[in-house]
N, C-alpha and C positions, 0 to 999 in steps of 0.2 A: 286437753290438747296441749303438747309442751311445742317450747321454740322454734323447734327444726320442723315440726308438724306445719307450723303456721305459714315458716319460709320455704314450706315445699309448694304448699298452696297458694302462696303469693307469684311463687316463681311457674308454676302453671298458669294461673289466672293470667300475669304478664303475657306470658308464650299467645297466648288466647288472643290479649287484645292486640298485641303484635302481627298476629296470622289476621285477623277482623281489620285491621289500620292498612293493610297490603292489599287485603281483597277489595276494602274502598277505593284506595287509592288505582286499581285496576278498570273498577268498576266505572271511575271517573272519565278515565283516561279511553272509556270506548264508549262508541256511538250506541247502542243495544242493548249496555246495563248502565247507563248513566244513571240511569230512577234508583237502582240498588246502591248506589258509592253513600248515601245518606243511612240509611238503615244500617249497612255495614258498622260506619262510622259511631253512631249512636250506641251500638254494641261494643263495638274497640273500647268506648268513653267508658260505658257498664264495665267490664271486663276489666278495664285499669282501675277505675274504682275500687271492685274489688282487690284487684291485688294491693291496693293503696291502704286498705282496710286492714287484711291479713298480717302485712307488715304492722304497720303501726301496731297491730296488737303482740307480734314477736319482740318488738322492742321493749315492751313494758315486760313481758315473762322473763325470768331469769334463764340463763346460760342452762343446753340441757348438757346433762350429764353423760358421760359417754356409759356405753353399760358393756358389760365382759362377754362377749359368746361363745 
């Protein structure tokens, strides 16, 4: 898996715990899913993790190459 591989799947993972971190914060903010703003949350945390992961492993692969099509 080269660089731009890594940093596409960091930048979906983000997206992820971005949309998971709104649905908490949703979920807080109403009387009916207050019980879910916790699980949410705990997934947003996973979810940034991961993209926390993926980077950091793009940073260490070198520059990809661009290729001719």
């Amino acid at each position: 898996m080269d660089r731009n591989e890594r940093l596409t799947l960091a930048q979906a993972a983000m997206e992820r715990a971005a949309g998971l971190a709104r649905d908490a914060e949703d979920a807080a903010r109403s009387t009916h899913f207050r019980d879910k703003a916790e699980p949410f949350a705990a997934a947003s945390a996973a979810w940034a993790e991961v993209a926390r992961s993926h980077a950091a492993l793009a940073a260490v692969l070198p520059e990809t190459e661009p290729t001719d099509a």
